[in-house]
C-alpha positions in Angstrom: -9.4 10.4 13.6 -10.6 12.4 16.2 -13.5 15.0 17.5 -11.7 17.9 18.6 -8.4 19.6 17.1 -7.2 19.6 21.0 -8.2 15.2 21.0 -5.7 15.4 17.6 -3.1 17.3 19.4 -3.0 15.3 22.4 -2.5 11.9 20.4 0.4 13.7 18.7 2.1 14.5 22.2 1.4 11.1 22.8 2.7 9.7 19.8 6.0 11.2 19.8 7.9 9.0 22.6 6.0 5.9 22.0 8.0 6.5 18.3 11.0 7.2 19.4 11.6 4.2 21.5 11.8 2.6 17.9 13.5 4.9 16.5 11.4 6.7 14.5 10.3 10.4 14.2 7.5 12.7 13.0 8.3 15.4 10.4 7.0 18.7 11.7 6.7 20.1 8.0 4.6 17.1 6.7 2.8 16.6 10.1 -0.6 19.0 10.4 -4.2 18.7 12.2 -7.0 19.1 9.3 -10.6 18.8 9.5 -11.9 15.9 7.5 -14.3 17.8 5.4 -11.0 19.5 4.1 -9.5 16.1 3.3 -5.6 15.5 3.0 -3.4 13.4 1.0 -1.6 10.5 1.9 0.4 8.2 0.3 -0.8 9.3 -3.5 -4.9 9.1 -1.6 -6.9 11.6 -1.1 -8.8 11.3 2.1 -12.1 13.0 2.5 -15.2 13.5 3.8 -18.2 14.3 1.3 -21.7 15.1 1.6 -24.2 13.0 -0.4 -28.0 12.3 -0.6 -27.7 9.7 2.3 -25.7 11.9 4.8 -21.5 12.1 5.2 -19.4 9.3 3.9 -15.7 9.2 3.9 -14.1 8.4 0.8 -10.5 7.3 -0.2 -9.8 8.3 -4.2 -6.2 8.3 -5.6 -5.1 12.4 -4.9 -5.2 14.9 -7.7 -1.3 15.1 -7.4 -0.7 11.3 -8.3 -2.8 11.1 -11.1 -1.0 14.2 -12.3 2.2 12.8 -11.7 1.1 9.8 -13.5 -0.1 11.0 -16.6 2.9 13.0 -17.0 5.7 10.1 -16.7 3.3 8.3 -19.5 3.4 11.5 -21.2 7.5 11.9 -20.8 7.6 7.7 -21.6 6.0 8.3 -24.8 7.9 11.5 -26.1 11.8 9.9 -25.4 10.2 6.7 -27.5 9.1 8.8 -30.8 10.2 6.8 -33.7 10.1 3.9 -31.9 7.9 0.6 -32.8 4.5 0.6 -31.7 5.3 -2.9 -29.8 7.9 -1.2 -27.2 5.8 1.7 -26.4 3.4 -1.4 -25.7 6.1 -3.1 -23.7 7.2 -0.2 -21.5 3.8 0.8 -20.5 2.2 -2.0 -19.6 3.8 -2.4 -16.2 3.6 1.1 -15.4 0.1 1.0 -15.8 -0.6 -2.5 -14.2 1.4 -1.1 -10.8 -0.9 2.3 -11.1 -3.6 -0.1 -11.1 -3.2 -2.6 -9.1 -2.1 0.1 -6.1 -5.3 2.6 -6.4 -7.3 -0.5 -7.1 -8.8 -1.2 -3.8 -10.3 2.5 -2.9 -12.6 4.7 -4.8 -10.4 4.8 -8.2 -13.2 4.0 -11.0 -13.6 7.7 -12.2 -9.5 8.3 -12.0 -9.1 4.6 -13.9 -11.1 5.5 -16.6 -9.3 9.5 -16.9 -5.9 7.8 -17.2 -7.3 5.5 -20.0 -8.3 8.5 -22.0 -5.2 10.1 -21.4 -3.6 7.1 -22.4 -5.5 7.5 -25.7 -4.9 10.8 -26.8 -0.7 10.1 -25.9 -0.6 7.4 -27.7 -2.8 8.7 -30.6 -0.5 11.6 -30.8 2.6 9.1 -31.1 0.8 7.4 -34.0 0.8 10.1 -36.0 3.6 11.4 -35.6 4.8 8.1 -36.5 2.4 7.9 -39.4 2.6 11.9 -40.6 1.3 11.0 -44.0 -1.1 8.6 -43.3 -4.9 8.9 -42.9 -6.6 8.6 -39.8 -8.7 5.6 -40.7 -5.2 3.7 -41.3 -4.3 4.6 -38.4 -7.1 3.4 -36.7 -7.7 0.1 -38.7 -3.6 -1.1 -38.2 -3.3 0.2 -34.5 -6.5 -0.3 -33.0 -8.5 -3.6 -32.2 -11.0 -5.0 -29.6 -9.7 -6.4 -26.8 -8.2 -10.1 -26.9 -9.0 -10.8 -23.5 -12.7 -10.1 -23.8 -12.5 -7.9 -19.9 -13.6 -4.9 -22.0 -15.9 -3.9 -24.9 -13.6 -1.1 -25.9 -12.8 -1.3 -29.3 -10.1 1.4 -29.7 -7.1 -0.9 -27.7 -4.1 0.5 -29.1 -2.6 -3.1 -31.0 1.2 -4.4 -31.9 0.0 -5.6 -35.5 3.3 -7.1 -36.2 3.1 -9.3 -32.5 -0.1 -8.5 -31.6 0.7 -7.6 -27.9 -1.9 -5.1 -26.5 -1.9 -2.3 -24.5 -3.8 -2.6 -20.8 -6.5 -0.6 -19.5 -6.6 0.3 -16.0 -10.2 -0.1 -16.4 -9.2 -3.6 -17.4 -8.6 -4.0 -13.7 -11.2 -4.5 -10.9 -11.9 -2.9 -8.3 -11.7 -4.4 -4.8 -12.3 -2.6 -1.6 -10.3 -3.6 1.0 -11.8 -5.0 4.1 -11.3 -3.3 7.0 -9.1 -5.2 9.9 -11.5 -5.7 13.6 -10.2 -2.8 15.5 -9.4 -5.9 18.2 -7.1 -8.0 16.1 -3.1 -7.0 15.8 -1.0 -8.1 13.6 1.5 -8.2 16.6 -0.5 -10.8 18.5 0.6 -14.3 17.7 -2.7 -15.9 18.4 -4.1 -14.2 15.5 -1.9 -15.7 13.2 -4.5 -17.6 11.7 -7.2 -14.5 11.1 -4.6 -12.9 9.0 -3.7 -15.5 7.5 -7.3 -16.5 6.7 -8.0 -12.8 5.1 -5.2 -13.0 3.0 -6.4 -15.9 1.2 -10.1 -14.9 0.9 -8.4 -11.3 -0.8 -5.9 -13.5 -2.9 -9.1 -16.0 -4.1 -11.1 -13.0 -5.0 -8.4 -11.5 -7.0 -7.7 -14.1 -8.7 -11.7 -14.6 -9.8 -11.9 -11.0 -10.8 -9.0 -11.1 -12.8 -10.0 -14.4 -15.0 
């Protein structure tokens, strides 16, 4: 981050032979200088700044690409397992959205978390009656679709294995956690600070593992 597009193109020039001592390169076509109000996507996040009541305030949300991209391999999943029992649609999903999940899950992803859910929904709804062509919709709904076990959500439309009872996940299911910034004086290169990183990794591990209880 910088002030002026010149500050920008100056770190670049700078940047280029401290990376290739190691070996490493920038790629002109994916390298650019943006303004921040514009945002730009990195690594399936969107990077942005936005103008609320309160003033300017960077946020990080998963990019429109990545959900795209995501809802459309759950979409493609779904279609090559028409026909197929309701528990492996179940088991093939569930880690696909777990991963999604668990990688947007420390930036702004509440509004994207609960878009994929729906989309979930209606793919799955659509494989249901294909599966069922003949049956009624409260069918449907009262073999298919149950509260959830686990008591994380209220949602009472959880698409439901009723032969082993296995459940589809929510991402909203999943928490969020922001993740805490590093001090812009500690490297991870610096052997005395072995134990500061070793200290956050537990407090994030501890809080995980409350949230997710």
């Amino acid at each position: 981050m910088c002030k002026t597009k010149e500050d920008a193109e100056e770190i670049y020039d700078k940047l280029k032979p401290y990376l290739e001592i190691r070996g490493i390169e920038l790629e002109p076509s994916k390298t650019r200088v943006v303004e921040i109000t514009e945002g730009f996507d990195f690594l399936s996040f969107n990077i942005k700044i936005y103008k609320t009541s309160t003033g300017e305030k960077l946020l990080i949300k998963p990019s429109k690409e990545a959900v795209k991209k995501s809802m459309r391999q759950i979409s493609d999943k779904v279609h090559e397992l028409n026909g197929h029992k309701v528990g492996k649609v179940i088991n093939i999903l569930n880690p696909i959205i777990i991963g999604k999940a668990n990688y947007w899950r420390p930036m702004v992803s509440k509004e994207t978390f609960s878009k994929m859910d729906f989309h979930l929904y209606k793919v799955n709804r659509r494989f249901l009656e294909r599966l069922h062509p003949k049956k009624p919709a409260k069918w449907i709904n009262d073999r298919y679709y149950k509260s959830d076990f686990t008591g994380k959500s209220k949602n009472k439309w959880t698409l439901t294995d009723p032969i082993e009872n296995k459940q589809l996940k929510r991402m909203m299911q999943t928490p969020i956690i922001r993740h805490t910034m590093i001090k812009h004086t500690a490297s991870p290169y610096d052997s005395t600070l072995g134990e500061y990183f070793k200290m956050r990794d537990k407090k994030y591990n501890d809080k995980t593992k409350i949230q997710d209880k």
